[in-house]
C-alpha positions in Angstrom: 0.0 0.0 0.0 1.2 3.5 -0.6 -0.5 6.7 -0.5 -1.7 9.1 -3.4 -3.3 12.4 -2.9 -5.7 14.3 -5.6 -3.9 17.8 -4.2 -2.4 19.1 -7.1 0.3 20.9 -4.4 1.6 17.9 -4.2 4.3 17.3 -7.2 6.6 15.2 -5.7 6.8 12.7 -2.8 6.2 14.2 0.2 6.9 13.4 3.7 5.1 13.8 6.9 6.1 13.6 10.0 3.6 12.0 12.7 3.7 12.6 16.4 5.1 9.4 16.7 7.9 10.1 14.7 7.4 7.7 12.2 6.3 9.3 8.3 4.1 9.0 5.6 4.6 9.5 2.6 2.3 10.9 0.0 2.9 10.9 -4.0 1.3 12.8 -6.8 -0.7 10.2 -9.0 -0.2 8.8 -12.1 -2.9 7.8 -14.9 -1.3 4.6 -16.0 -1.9 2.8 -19.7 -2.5 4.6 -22.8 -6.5 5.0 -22.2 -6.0 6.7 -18.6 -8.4 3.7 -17.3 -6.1 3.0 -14.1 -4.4 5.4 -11.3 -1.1 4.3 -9.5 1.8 6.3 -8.1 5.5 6.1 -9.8 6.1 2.5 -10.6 2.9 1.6 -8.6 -0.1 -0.4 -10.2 -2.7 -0.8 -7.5 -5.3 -3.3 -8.0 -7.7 -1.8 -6.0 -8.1 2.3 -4.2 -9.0 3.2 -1.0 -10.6 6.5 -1.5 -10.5 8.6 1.7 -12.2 11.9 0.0 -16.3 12.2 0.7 -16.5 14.0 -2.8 -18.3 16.9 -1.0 -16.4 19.4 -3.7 -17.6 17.2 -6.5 -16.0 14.2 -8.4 -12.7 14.8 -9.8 -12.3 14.5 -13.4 -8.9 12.0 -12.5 -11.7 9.7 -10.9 -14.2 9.5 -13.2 -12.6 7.2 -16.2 -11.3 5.0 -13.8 -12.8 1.3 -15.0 -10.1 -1.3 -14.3 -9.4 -1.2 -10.6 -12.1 -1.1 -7.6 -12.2 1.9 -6.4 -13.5 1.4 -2.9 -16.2 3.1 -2.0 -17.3 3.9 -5.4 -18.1 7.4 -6.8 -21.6 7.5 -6.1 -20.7 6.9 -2.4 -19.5 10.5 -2.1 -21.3 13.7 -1.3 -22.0 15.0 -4.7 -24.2 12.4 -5.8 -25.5 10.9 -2.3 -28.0 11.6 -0.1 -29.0 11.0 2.9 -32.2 10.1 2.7 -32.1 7.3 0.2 -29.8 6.2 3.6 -32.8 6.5 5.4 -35.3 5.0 3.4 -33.2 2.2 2.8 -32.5 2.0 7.0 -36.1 2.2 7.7 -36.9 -0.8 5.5 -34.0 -2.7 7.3 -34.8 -1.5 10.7 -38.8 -2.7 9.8 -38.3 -6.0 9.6 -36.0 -6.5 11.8 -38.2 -4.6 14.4 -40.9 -7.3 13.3 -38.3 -10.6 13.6 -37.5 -9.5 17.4 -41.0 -8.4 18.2 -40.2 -4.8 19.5 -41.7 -1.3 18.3 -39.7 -0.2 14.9 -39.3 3.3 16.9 -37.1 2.2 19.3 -34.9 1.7 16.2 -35.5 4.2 14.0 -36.3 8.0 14.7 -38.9 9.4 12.3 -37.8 11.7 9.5 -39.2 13.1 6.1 -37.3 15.5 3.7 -38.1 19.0 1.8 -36.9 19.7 -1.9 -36.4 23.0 -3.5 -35.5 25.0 -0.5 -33.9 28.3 -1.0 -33.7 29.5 2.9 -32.1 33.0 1.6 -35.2 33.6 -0.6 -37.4 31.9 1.9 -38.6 29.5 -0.9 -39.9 26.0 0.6 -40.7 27.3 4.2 -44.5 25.6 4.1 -43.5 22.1 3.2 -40.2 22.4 6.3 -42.7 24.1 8.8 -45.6 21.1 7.8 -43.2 18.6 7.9 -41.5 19.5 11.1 -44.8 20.2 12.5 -46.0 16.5 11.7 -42.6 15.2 12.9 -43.2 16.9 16.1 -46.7 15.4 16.6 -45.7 11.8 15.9 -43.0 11.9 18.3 -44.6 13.5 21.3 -47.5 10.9 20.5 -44.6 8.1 21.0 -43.1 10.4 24.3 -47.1 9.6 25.9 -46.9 6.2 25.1 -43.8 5.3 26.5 -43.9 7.9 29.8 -41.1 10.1 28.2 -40.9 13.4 29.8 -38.5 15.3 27.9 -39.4 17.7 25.3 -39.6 16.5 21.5 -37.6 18.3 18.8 -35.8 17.7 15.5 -33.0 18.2 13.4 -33.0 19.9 10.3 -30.0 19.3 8.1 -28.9 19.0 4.4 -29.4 16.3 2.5 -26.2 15.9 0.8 -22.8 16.9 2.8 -21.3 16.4 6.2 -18.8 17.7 8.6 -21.7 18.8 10.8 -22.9 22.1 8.9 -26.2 23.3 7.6 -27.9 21.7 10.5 -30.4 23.0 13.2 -32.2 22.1 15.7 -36.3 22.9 16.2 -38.4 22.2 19.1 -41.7 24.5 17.1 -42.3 24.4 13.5 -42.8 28.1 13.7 -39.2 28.5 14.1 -38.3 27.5 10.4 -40.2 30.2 9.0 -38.9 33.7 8.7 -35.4 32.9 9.4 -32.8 36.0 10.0 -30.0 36.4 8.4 -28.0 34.2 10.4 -29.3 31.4 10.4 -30.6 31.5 6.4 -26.4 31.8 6.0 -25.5 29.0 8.3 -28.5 26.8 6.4 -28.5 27.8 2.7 -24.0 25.9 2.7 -22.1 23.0 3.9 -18.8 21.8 3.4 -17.1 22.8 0.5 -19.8 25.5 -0.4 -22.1 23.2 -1.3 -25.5 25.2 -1.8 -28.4 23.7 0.2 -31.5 23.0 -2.1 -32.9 19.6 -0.3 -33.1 19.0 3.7 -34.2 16.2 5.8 -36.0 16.8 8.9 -35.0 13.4 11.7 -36.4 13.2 14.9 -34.0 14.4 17.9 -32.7 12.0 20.0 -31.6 13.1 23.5 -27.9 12.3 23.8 -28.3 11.0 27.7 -24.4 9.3 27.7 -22.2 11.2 29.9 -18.1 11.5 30.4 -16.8 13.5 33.2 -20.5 15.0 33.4 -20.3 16.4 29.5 -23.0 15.0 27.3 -21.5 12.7 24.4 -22.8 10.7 21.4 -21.3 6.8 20.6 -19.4 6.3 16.9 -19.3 2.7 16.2 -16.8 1.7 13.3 -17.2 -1.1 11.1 -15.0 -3.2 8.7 -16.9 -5.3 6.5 -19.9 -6.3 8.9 -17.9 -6.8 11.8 -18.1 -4.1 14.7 -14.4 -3.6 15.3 -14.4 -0.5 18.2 -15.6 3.8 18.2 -15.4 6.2 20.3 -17.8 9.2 22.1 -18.2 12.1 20.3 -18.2 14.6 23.7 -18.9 18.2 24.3 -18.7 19.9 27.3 -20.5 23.2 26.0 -23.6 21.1 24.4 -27.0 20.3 26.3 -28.6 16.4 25.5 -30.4 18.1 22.2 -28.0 20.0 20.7 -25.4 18.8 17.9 -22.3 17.9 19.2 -20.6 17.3 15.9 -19.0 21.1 16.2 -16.1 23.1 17.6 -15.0 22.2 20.8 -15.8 18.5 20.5 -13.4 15.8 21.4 -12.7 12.1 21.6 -13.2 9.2 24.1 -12.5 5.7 23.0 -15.7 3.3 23.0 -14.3 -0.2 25.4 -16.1 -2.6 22.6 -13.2 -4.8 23.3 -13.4 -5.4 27.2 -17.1 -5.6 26.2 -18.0 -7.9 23.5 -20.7 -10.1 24.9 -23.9 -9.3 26.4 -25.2 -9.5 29.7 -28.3 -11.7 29.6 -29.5 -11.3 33.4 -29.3 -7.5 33.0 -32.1 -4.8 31.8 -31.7 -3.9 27.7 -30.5 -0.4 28.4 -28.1 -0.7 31.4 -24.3 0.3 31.4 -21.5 -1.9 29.4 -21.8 -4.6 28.0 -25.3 -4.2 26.8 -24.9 -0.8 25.9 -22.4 -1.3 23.4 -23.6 -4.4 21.8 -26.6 -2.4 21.1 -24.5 0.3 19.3 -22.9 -2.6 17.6 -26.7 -3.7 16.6 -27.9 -0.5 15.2 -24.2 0.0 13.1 -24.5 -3.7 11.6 -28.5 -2.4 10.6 -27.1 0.6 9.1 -24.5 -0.9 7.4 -27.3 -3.6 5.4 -29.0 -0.7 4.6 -25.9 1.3 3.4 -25.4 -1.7 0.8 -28.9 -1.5 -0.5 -28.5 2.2 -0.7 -25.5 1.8 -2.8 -27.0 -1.0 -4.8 -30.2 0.9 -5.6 -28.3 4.2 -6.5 -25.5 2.5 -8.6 -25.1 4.5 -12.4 -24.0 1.2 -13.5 -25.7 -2.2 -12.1 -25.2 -5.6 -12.7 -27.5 -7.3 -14.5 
């Protein structure tokens, strides 16, 4: 394995030093073969490419002709072309049926959400369909907050469809907050990463982040290779209440103990502390991965017959 970059700064092999004070080293790359069909570094032919690059800027051009190796994950895995609620259709199904296999209530593992097309928050164009939507979003969950004895107050997220790094997102606890936005807000909504314009939005249900570290509310990450659960961490925030986004400024890392805690406890309640706690982050990530391969296979430009 070596490493390539798509930075065209980069001319030459470059090293970096780590804090460890070993180095990497990153090369320009290379179309290989007379047709430009494969990408390698200097005497380099790869067989297959890791591509760490969510596309949020667009697809490059040195991408796009690339038919010979596996590009892993493919193109239409990255931000320009993906979105997140083909995700969560495709999550939903999963989570339905396996709801209905272990006889519980598909809520408790999937938050509601709906999405909004043709939004232009700095012309206010689209405001009815958010407000309705949040407004029946709102309704559904504090129906399910009576039902189960919940106390707390519902609310949602409102984010962009397409793009990460946790920008263009809000949070609402009244749909009459999504109409008339100032200034502010319409320019913290209308880009994301990359200066990706917002034109679609998905409203999810909240979820109260109730996990604590050193008394600062945090949010589990659960990382996966292939369908095996292999660690994460806590996303924490000492300056962010249980409904607030902590994917922002100021947020740091605490390693998840998957590994001192691989089994569940069978004699303890669902919800308690470790292990059962973080077998059933493992659960939901193994869900959500089986729906991110039907997502992929259902949005694929080129399927197999």
């Amino acid at each position: 394995m070596r490493l390539g970059t798509l930075s065209e700064d980069i001319t030459e092999p470059t090293p970096i030093d780590l804090p460890d004070g070993q180095q990497l080293i990153v090369e320009p790359l290379e179309h290989l073969g007379a047709k430009g069909r494969r990408l390698g570094l200097k005497d380099f032919d790869p067989c297959s490419i890791l591509l760490n690059n969510d596309l949020s800027a667009g697809t490059t051009e040195v991408l796009t002709n690339i038919n010979e190796q596996y590009l892993l994950p493919p193109l239409h895995a990255g931000w320009a072309v993906r979105r997140k609620s083909n995700h969560f259709a495709a999550y939903d199904e999963v989570a339905k049926k396996f709801a209905k296999i272990i006889d519980v209530d598909h809520w408790m593992l999937n938050p509601y959400f709906a999405r909004c097309s043709g939004i232009d928050f700095h012309e206010h164009t689209g405001e009815q369909c958010l407000q309705e939507s949040v407004d029946a979003i709102l309704k559904k969950i504090a129906k399910k907050y009576r039902e189960y004895g919940i106390k707390e107050t519902p609310y949602v997220v409102v984010k962009a469809d397409a793009g990460t790094y946790g920008m263009g997102i809000m949070t609402v606890k009244d749909a009459s907050e999504v109409v008339g936005l100032n200034r502010k807000e319409r320019n913290k909504m209308s880009v994301v990463k990359e200066g990706l314009e917002v034109n679609d939005v998905i409203i999810q249900e909240g979820v109260h982040s109730f996990e604590k570290i050193n008394e600062a509310v945090a949010e589990p990450v659960v990382y996966m290779i292939d369908r095996y659960v292999v660690g994460g961490f806590y996303r924490v925030h000492t300056d962010r209440g249980v409904d607030e986004n902590l994917n922002a400024p100021g947020a740091h890392f605490v390693p998840l103990a998957f590994a001192q805690n691989a089994i569940p406890d069978a004699s303890a309640k669902p919800g308690s502390a470790a292990p059962n706690r973080f077998y059933m982050y493992g659960v939901v990530a193994r869900l959500a991965l089986l729906a991110a391969s039907l997502e992929l296979e259902r949005t694929d430009p080129n399927p197999i017959d």
